[in-house]
C-alpha positions in Angstrom: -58.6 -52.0 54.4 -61.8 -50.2 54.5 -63.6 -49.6 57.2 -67.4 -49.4 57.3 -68.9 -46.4 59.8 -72.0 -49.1 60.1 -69.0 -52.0 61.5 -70.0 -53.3 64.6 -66.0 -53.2 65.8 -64.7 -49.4 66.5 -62.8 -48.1 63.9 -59.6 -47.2 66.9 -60.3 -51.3 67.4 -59.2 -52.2 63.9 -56.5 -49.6 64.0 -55.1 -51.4 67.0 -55.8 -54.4 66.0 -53.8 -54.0 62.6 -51.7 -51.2 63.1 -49.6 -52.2 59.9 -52.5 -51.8 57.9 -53.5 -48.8 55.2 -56.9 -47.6 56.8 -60.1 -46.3 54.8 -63.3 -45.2 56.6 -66.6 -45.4 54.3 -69.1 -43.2 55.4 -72.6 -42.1 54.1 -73.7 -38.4 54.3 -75.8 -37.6 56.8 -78.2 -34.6 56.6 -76.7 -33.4 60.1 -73.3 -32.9 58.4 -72.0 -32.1 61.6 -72.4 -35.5 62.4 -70.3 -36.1 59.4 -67.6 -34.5 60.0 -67.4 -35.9 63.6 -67.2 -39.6 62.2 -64.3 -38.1 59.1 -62.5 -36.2 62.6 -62.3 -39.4 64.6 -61.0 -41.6 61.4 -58.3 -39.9 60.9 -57.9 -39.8 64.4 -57.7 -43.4 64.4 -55.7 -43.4 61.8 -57.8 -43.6 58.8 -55.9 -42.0 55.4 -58.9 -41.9 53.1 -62.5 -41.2 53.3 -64.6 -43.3 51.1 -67.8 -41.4 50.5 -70.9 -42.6 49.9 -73.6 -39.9 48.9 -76.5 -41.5 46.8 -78.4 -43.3 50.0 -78.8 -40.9 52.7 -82.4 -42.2 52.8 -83.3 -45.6 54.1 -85.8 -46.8 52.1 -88.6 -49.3 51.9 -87.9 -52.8 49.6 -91.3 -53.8 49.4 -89.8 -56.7 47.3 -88.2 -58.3 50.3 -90.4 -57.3 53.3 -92.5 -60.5 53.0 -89.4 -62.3 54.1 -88.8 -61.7 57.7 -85.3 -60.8 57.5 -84.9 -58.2 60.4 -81.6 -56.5 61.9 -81.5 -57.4 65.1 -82.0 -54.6 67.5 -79.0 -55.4 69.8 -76.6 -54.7 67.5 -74.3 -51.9 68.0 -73.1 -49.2 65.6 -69.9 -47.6 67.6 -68.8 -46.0 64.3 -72.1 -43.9 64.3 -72.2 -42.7 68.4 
């Protein structure tokens, strides 16, 4: 199973929560590779066995295309991957 580092459920939740299962953590680079490495350190902490990297969208960009629609991430969600 992959886990995504933008999951709203902790990545040591899933590993408890399916501590049978083969664990992948996909992460995006970040320019503070520090920050990187932090999220790859507490994956295999948690049990992760494989880092799936992404490295071709470290910048968040505008989609003119589908602004007009309204479609917003809500601003409560949270990211415990990321902290």
């Amino acid at each position: 199973m992959t886990v995504s580092m933008t999951s709203t459920t902790a990545v040591e939740d899933i590993a408890s929560a399916a501590p049978a299962a083969h664990l992948w953590m996909h992460i995006t680079m970040h320019r503070d590779r520090a920050r990187s490495e932090a999220i790859c350190r507490r994956a295999h902490a948690a049990g992760c066995s494989a880092i799936v990297l992404t490295v071709d969208s470290a910048v968040a960009t505008r989609r003119p295309r589908t602004e007009h629609t309204g479609i917003a991430v809500d601003p409560h969600i949270v990211l415990p991957n990321l902290g």
